[in-house]
C-alpha positions as CSV (number, residue, x, y, z in Angstrom):
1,X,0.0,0.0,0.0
2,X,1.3,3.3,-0.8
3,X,1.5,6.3,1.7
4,X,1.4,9.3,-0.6
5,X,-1.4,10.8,-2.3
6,X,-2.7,13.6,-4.7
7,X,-5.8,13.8,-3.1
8,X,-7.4,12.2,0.3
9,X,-11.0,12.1,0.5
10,X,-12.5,11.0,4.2
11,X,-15.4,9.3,4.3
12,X,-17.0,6.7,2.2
13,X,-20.6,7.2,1.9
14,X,-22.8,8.9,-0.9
15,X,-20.7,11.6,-0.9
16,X,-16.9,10.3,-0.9
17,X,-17.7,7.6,-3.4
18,X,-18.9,9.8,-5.2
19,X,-16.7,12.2,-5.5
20,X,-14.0,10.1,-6.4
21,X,-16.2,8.7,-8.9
22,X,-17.0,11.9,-10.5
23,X,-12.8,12.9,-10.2
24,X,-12.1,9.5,-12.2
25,X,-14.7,10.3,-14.5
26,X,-14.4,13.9,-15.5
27,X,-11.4,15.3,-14.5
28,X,-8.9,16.5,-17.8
29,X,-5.7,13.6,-18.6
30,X,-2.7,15.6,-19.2
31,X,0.5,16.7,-17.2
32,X,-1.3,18.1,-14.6
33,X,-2.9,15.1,-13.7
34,X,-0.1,12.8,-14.7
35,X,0.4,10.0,-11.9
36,X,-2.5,11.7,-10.0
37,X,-3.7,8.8,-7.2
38,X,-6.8,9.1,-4.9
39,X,-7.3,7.8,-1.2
40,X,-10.7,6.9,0.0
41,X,-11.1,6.3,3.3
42,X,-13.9,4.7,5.4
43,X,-13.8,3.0,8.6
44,X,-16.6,0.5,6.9
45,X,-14.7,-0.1,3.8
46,X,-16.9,2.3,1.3
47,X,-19.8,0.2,1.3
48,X,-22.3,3.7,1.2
49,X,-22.1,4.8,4.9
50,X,-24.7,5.0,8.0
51,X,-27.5,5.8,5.7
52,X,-27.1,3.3,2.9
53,X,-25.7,-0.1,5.1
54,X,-27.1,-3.2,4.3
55,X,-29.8,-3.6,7.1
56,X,-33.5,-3.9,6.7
57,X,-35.5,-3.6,3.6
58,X,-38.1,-1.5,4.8
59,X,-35.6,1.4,4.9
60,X,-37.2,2.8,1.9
61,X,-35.6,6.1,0.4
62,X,-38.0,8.9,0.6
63,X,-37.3,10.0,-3.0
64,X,-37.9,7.9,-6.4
65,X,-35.2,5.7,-8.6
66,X,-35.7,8.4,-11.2
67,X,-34.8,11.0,-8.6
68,X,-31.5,9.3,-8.0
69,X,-30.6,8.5,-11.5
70,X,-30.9,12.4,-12.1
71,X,-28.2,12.9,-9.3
72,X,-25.9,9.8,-10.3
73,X,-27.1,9.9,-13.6
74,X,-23.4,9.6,-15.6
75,X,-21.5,7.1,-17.2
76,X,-22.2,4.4,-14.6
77,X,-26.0,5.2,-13.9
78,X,-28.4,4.3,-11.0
79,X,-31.1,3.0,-13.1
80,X,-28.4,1.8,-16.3
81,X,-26.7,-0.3,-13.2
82,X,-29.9,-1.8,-12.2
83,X,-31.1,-2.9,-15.2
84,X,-27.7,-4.7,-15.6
85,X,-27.4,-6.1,-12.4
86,X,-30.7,-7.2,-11.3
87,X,-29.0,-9.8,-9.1
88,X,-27.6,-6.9,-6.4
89,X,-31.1,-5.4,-5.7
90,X,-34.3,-8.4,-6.4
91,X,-33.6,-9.9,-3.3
92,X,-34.3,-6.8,-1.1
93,X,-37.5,-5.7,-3.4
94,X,-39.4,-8.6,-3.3
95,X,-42.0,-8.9,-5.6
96,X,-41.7,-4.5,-6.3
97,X,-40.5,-3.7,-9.6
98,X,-37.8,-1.0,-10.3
99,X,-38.8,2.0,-12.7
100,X,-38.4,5.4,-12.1
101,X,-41.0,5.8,-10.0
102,X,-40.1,3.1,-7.4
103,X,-39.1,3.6,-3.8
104,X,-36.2,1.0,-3.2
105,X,-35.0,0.2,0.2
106,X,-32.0,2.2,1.2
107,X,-29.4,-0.6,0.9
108,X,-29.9,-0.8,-2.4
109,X,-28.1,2.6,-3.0
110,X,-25.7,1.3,-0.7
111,X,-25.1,-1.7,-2.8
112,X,-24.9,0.4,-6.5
113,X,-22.5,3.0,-4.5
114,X,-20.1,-0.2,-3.3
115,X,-20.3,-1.2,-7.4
116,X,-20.0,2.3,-8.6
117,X,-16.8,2.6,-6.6
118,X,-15.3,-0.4,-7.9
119,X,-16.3,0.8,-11.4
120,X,-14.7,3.9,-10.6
121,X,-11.1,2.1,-9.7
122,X,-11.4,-0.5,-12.6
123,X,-12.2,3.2,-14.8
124,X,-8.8,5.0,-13.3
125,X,-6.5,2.2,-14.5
126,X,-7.3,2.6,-17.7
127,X,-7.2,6.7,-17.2
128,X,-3.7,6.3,-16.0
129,X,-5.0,7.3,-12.3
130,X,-5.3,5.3,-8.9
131,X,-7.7,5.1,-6.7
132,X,-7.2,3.1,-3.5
133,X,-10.0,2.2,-1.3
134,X,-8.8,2.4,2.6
135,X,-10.7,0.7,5.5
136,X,-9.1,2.6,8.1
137,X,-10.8,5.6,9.8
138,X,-9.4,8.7,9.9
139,X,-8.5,10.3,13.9
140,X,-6.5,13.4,12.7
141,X,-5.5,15.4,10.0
142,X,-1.9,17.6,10.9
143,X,-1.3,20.5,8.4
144,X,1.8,20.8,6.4
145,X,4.2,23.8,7.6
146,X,4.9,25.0,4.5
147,X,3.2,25.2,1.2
148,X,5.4,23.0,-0.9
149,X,4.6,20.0,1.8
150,X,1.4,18.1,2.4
151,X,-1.2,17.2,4.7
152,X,-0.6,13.9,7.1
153,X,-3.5,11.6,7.8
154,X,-3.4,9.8,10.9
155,X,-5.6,6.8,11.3
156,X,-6.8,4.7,14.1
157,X,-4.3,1.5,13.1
158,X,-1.8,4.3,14.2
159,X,-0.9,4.5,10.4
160,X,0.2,8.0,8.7
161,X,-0.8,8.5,4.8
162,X,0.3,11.9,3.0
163,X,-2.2,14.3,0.6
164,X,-1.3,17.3,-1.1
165,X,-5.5,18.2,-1.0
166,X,-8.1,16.7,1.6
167,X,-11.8,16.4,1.1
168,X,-14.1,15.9,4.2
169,X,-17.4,14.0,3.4
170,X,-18.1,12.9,6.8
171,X,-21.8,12.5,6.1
172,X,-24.3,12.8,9.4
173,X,-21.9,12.4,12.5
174,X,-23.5,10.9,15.8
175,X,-24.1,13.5,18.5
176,X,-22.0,13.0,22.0
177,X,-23.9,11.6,24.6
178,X,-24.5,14.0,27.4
179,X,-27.5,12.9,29.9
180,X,-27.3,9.9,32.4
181,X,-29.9,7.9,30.7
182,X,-27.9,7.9,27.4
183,X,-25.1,5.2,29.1
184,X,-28.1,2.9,29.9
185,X,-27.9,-0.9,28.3
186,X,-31.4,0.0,27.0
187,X,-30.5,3.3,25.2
188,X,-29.6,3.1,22.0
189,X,-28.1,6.5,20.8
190,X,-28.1,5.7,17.0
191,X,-31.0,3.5,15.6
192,X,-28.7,1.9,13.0
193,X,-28.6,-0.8,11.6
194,X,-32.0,-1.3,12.4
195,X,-31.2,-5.2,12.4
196,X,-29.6,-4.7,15.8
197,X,-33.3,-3.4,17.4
198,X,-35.1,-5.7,15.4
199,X,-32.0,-8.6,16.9
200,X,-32.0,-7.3,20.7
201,X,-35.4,-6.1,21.6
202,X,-37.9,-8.2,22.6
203,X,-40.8,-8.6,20.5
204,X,-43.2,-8.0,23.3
205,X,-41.1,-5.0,25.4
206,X,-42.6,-2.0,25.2
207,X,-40.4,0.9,23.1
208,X,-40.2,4.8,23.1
209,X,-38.6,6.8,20.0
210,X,-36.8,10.1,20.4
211,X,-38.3,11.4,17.0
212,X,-41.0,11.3,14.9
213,X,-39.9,12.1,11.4
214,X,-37.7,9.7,8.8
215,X,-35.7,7.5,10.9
216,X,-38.8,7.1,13.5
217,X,-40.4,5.9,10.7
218,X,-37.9,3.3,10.2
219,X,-37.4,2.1,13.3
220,X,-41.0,1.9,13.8
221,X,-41.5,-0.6,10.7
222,X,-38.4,-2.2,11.2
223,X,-40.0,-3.5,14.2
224,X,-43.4,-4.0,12.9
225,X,-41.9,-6.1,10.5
226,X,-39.5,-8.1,12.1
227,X,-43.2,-9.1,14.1
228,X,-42.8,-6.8,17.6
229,X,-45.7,-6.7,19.1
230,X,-45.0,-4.8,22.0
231,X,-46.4,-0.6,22.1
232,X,-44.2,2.3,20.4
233,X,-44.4,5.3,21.1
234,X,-42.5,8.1,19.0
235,X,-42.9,11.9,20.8
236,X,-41.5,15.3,19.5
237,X,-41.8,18.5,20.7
238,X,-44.2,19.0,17.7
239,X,-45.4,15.5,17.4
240,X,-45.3,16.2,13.2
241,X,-45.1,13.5,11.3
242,X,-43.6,13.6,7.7
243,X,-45.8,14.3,4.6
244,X,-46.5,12.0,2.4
245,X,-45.6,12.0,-1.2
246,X,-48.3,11.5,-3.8
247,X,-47.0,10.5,-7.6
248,X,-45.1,13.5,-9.5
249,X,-43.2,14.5,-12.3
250,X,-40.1,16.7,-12.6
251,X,-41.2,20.1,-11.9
252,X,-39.7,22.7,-14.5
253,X,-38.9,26.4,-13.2
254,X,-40.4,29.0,-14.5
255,X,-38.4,31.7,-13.6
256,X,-36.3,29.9,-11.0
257,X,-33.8,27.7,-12.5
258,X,-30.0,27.8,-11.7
259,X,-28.6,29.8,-14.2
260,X,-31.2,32.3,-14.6
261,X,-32.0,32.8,-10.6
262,X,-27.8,33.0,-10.6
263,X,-27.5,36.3,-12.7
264,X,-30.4,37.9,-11.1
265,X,-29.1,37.4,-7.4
266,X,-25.5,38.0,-8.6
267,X,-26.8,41.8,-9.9
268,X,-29.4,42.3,-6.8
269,X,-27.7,45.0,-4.8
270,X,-30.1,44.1,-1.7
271,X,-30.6,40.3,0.3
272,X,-33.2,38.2,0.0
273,X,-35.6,38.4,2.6
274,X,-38.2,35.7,3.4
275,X,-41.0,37.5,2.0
276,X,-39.2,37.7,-1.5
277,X,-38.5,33.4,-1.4
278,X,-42.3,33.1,-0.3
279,X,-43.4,34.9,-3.1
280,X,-40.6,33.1,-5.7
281,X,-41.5,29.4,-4.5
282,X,-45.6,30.0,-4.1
283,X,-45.7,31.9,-7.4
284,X,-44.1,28.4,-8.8
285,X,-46.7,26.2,-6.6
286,X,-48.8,28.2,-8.5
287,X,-48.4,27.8,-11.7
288,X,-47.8,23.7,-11.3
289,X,-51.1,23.8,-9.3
290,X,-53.1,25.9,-11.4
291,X,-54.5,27.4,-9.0
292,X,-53.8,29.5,-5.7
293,X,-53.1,27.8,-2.7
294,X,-52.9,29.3,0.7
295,X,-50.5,27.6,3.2
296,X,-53.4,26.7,5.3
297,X,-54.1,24.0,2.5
298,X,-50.7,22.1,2.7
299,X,-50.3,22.8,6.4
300,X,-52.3,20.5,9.2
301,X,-51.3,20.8,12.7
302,X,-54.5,21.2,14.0
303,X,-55.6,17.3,13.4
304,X,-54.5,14.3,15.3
305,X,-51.8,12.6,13.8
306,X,-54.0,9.8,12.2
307,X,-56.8,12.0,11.0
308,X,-53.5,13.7,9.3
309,X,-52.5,10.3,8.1
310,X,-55.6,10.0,6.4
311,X,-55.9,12.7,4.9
312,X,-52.1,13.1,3.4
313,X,-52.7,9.4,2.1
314,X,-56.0,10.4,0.6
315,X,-54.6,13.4,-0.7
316,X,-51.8,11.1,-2.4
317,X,-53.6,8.3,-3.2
318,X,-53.6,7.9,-7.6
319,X,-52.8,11.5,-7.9
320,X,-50.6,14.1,-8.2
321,X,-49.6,17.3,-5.7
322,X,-47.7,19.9,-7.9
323,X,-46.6,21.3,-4.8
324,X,-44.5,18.7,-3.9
325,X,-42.9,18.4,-7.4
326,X,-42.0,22.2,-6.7
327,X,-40.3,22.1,-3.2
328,X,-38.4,18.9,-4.2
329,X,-37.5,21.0,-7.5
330,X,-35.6,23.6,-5.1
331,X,-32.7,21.2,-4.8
332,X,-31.4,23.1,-8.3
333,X,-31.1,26.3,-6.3
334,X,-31.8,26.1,-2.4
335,X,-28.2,26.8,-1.9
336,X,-28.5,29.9,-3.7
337,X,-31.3,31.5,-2.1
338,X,-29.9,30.6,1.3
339,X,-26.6,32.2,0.3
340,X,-28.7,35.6,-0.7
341,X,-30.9,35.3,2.2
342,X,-30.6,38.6,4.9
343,X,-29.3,37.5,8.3
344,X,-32.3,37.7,10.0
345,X,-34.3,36.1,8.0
346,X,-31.3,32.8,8.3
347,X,-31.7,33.1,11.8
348,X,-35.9,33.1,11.9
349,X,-36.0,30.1,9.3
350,X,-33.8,28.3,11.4
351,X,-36.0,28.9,14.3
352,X,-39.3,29.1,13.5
353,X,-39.8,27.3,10.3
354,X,-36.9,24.6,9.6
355,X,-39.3,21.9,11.2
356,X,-42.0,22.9,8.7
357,X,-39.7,22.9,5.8
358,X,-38.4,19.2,7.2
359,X,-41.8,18.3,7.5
360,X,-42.9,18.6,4.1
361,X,-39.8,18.7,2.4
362,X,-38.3,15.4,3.4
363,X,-41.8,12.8,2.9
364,X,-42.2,9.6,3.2
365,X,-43.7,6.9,0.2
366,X,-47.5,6.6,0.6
367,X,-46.8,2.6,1.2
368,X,-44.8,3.5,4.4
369,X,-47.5,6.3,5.4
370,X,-50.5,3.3,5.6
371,X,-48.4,0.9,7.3
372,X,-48.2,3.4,10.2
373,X,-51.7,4.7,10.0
374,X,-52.5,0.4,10.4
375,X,-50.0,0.6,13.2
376,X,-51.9,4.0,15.2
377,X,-55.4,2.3,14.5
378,X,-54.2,-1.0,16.2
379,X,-53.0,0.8,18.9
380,X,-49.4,-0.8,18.7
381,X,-48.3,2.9,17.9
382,X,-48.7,6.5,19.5
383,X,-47.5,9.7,18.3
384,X,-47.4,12.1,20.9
385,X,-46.3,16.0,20.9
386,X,-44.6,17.7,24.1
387,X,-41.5,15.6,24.3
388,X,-39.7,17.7,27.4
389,X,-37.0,15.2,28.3
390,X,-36.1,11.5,29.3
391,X,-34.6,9.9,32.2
392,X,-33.9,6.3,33.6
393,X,-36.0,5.6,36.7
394,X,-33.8,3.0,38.8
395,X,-36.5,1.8,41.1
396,X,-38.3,0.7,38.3
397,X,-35.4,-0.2,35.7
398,X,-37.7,1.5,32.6
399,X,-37.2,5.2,31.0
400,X,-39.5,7.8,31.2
401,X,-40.3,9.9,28.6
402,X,-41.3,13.4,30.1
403,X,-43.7,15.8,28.3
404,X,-45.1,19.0,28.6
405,X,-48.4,17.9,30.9
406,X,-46.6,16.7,33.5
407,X,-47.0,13.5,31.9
408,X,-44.4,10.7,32.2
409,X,-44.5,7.5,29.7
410,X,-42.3,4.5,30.6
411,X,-41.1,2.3,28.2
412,X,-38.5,-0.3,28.7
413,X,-36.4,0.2,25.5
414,X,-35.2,3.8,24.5
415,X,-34.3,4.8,21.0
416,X,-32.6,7.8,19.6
417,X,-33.8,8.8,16.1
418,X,-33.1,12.5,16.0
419,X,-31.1,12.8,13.4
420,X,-27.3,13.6,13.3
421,X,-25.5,16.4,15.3
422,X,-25.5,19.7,13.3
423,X,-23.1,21.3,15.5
424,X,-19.7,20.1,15.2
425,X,-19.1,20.6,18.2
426,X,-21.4,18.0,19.8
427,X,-20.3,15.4,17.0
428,X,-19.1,12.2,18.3
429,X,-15.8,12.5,16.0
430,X,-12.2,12.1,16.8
431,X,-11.2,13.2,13.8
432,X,-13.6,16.1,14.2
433,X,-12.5,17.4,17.5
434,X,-8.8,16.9,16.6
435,X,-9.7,19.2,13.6
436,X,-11.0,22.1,16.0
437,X,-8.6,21.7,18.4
438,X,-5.9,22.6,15.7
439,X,-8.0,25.2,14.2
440,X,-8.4,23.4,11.0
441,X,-11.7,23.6,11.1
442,X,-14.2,26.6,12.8
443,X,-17.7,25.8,13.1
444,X,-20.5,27.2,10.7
445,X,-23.4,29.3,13.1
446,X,-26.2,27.6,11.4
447,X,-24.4,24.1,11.8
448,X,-21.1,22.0,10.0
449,X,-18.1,23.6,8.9
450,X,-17.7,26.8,7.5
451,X,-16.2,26.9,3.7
452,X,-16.5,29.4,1.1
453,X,-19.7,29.3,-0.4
454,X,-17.9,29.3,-4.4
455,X,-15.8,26.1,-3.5
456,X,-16.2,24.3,-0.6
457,X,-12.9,25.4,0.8
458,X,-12.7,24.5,4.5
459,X,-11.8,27.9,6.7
460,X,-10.0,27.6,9.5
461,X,-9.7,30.0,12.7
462,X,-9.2,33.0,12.8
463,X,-6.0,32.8,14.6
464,X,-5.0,28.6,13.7
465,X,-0.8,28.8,12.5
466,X,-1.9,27.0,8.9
467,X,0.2,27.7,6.3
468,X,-1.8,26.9,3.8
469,X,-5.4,25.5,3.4
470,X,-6.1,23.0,0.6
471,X,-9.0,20.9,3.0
472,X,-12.7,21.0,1.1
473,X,-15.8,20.0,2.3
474,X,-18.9,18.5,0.8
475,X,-22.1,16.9,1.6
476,X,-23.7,17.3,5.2
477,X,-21.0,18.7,6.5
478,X,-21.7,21.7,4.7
479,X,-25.0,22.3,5.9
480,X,-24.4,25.4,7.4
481,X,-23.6,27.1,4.5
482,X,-25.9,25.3,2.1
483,X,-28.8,25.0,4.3
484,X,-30.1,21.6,2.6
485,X,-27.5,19.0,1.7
486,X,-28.9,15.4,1.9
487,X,-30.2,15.2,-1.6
488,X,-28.5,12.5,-3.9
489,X,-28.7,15.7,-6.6
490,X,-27.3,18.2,-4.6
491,X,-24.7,16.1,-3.2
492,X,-23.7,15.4,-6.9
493,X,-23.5,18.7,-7.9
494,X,-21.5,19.5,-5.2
495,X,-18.9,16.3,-6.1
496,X,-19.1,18.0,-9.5
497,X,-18.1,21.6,-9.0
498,X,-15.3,20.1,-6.6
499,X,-13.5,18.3,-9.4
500,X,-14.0,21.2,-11.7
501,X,-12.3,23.6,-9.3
502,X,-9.6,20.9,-8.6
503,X,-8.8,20.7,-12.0
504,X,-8.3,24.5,-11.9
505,X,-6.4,24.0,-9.7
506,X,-3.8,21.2,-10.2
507,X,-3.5,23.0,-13.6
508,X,-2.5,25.9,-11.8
509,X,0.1,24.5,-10.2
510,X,1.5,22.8,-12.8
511,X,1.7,26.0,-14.6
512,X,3.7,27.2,-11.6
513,X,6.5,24.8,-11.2
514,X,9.6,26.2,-12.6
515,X,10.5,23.7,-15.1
516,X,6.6,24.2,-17.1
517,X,7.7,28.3,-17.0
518,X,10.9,27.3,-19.2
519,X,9.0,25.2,-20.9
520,X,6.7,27.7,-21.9
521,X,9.2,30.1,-22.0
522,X,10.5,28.5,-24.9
523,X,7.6,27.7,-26.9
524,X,6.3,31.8,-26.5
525,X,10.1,32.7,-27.8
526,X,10.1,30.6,-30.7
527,X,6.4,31.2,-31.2
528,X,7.3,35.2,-31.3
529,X,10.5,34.5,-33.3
530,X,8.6,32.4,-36.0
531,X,6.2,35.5,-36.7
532,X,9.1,38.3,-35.6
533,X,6.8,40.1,-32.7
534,X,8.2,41.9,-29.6
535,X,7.5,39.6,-26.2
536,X,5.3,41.4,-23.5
537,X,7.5,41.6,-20.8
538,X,6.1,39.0,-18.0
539,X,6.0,41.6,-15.0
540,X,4.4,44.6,-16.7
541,X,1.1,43.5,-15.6
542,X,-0.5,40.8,-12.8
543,X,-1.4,37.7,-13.6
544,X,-4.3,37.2,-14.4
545,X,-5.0,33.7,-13.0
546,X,-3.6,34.3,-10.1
547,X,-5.8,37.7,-10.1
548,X,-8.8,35.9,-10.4
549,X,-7.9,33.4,-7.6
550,X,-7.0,36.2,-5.3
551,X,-10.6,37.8,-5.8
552,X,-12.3,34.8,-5.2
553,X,-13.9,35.0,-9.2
554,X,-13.2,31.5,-10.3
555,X,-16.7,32.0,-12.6
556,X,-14.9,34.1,-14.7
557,X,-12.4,30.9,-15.8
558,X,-12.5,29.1,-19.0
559,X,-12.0,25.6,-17.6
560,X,-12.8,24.1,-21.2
561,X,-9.7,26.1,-22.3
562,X,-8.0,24.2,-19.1
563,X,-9.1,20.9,-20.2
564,X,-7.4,21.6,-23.7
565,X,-4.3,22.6,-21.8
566,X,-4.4,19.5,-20.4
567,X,-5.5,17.5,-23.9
568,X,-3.3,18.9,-26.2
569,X,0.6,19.4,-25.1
570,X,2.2,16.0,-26.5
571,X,3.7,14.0,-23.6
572,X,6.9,14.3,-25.4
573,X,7.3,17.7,-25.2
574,X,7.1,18.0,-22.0
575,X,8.8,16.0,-18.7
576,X,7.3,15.3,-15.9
577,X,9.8,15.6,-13.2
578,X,9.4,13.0,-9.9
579,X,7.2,15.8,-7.7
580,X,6.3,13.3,-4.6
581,X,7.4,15.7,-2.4
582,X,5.0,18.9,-3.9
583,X,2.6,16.3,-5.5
584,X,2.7,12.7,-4.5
């Protein structure tokens, strides 16, 4: 195994695999990239991460097949792999069929990202790059001292790799425990795999759920199916359970798609305030619906939560809801309107209305949403609001889960389904609090790391002794400054833009080392002595790359010219020295 890469990517879920899928696949083969090599690392082994493990099969994704063929939709498709390889996902379908509107169970990603990876490597070979998958996790990341060195990764085997650039796609990282009931046998402070409930609980014990949106509803039919017959009860503060998602086509922007809504927020000389994304989004609901409709209409939380059931699956039931098709359309440009958005009005949708926008953003099939209406009817399952707190009650060995009324409901199994920790600073991550503690790393006020909104690039603290900072981020991680990054799409345009800039990028640095300067040194002078014009002396003006690098404008590059750059200089003309210790 070798110790020395180009690039070290950490994490190996949705958005590590692929990003190093998207490198391999679209980034320019020329003396830039010559000998470039790739490091993937997951503690798992890259097999798709927390969210897409083999486990259960009534995980189901929350969005359609043909919603994640649009975000891994290249050369090695979602829906192209399944159709070749029908083998990897029958046997957790059942008797379901897989077509573009089809809600597969999570592993199944999981098993099309493990085989999208090994494409990937297979793919490099032949593009005269590496990629090596590590199963090793990554404890701490030490900066280089100066810029000609690299970054060392230190892993829990004790090992030490070397990368000239790192990218963090840490995915959802589990929150530190904190309260005396979490260190109970009975406490389980992540709810995956959901195999290990369905393995340890007893079918008959009695179970409470911290959470009542997307992975309450998996653990909740992970246990129904697996035949528990005990009670569940899931409580929130809110008690909300997700919408539920009818049948729906991609919704087409009006006036909102990426490009356009780019060039008008790039020449608005005021911020977006609520009131102005309001009007943008319903003005779109709009015109899919056909009609006006009022918030009140998509809103309930004045029903119980099966009279809600019933009427979400009504309203779903063998027709369409525009409405949905709109707000699932915003993954093309929910980054930019957050980025726009004034301060205040961050701070009051992160208060006020992010549980809302979770709510009815992030649905559930309509198949999952009758399975736990079946399960409220029986009685096996309640859904109460009020959640206040929890604690373990030693004279009677159960936990208690405390809300608002006064009212205390023991149960004798305690499950955690609240989602990752947003704050880095609560994450359960070595490698994360090694990365603050050197300053690496400063946390993002709406949650994750902070990074430049352009790039991705990871900004350390204010006062950290770095002397240079070549760490990007991407994926959840980034939530802070993207406000919604769990989409398969989003994620992948993300992976995308990454590779583009680091193409930029290694080509820029090629273009810096001294022996590519005499190289094109020469060419310019026999160029100019060929067609008998004066040379422009080099320091009569700045550079104009480096300009635009300085100023943050990497819009205004021609990468396609930097992909010719690459394609076109004949390997002959040009030697590429041994740069292990710049570029390994």
């Amino acid at each position: 195994m070798r110790r020395n890469y180009t690039i070290a990517i950490v994490g190996g879920g949705a958005s590590g695999v692929g990003l190093a899928a998207r490198m391999v696949e679209a980034l320019p083969i020329g003396l830039s990239t010559a000998n470039l090599s790739i490091a993937l690392f997951d503690a798992r082994g890259c097999q798709g991460g927390n969210a897409y493990a083999d486990d259960t099969p009534s995980n189901l994704m929350n969005t359609t097949c043909g919603a994640i063929d649009r975000g891994f939709g290249g050369a090695f498709s979602f829906l192209g792999w399944a159709s070749e390889n029908p083998h990897r996902w029958r046997p957790l379908l059942g008797e379901r069929t897989l077509d573009t509107q089809a809600y597969v169970p999570r592993p199944v990603v999981g098993r099309y990202l493990a085989d999208l990876l090994a494409n990937a490597r297979q793919k490099a070979a032949g593009r005269r790059l590496e990629l090596d998958a590590i199963a090793e996790e990554v404890v701490d990341i030490e900066p280089p001292d100066t810029p000609e060195r690299n970054y060392s990764v230190h892993t829990e085997s004790g090992t030490c790799f070397e990368a000239r650039y790192i990218y963090l796609a840490l995915g959802h990282l589990d929150r530190v425990k904190s309260e005396d009931y979490q260190y109970q046998d009975r406490y389980y402070h992540n709810p995956y795999p959901i195999s290990r409930l369905i393995e340890e609980i007893p079918r008959d014990a009695a179970v409470g759920i911290i959470g009542t949106r997307l992975s309450a509803i998996d653990v909740t039919l992970g246990l129904a199916g697996a035949g528990h017959a005990g009670e569940v009860v899931c409580v929130s503060r809110g008690g909300r359970l997700p919408a539920v998602r009818a049948d729906q086509g991609k919704h087409e922007f009006r006036n909102l798609e990426r490009e356009d809504l780019f060039k008008e927020l790039k020449g608005r000389r005021t911020k977006l305030r609520l009131a102005d994304v309001a009007t943008m989004i319903g003005s779109e609901i709009e015109y899919a619906e056909g009609r006006r409709v009022e918030l009140g209409d998509i809103v309930r939380d004045d029903v119980s939560p099966v009279e809600y059931y019933e009427r979400e699956i009504a309203l779903a039931r063998g027709r369409t809801r525009p409405w949905q098709a709109v707000l699932y359309a915003t993954n093309r440009n929910i980054d930019l309107l957050w980025h726009h958005l004034a301060e205040e009005d961050k701070r009051l949708l992160m208060s006020e209305w992010l549980n809302d926008w979770l709510t009815y953003r992030a649905s559930i099939p309509r198949e999952n949403a009758e399975r736990i209406l079946g399960l409220m009817k029986s009685g096996r399952l309640q859904v109460r609001r009020g959640a206040s707190g929890f604690e373990y009650d030693d004279a009677t060995g159960n936990f208690n889960m405390l809300l608002d009324a006064d009212e205390a409901v023991p149960v004798q199994y305690l499950v955690a389904a609240t989602g990752s920790a947003s704050r880095i600073e609560d994450a359960d991550s070595d490698l994360m609090g090694n990365l603050l503690a050197r300053g690496l790393v400063r946390p993002h006020r709406y949650g994750g790391v902070d990074c430049r909104f352009e790039n991705g690039q990871v900004i350390p603290r204010d006062d950290a002794d770095t002397a240079d900072t070549r760490m990007f981020a991407l994926g959840p991680l980034t939530s802070g400054v993207y406000f919604f990054t769990t989409a398969l799409e989003i994620i992948q345009r993300q992976a995308a833009q990454r590779t583009l800039d680091l193409a930029f990028m290694l080509g820029v640095e090629w273009l810096d080392l001294p022996e590519t300067e005499a190289w094109v040194d020469a060419r310019q002078a026999g160029q100019l002595e060929r067609t008998e014009e004066a040379p422009v002396p080099h320091d009569e003006g700045p550079d104009l790359l480096e300009r635009l690098v300085a100023d943050n404008r990497l819009d205004l590059i021609d990468f396609e010219q930097l992909h010719l750059l690459n394609d076109q200089i004949p390997d002959g003309e040009f030697q590429v020295p041994d740069r292990d210790t710049k570029t390994a």
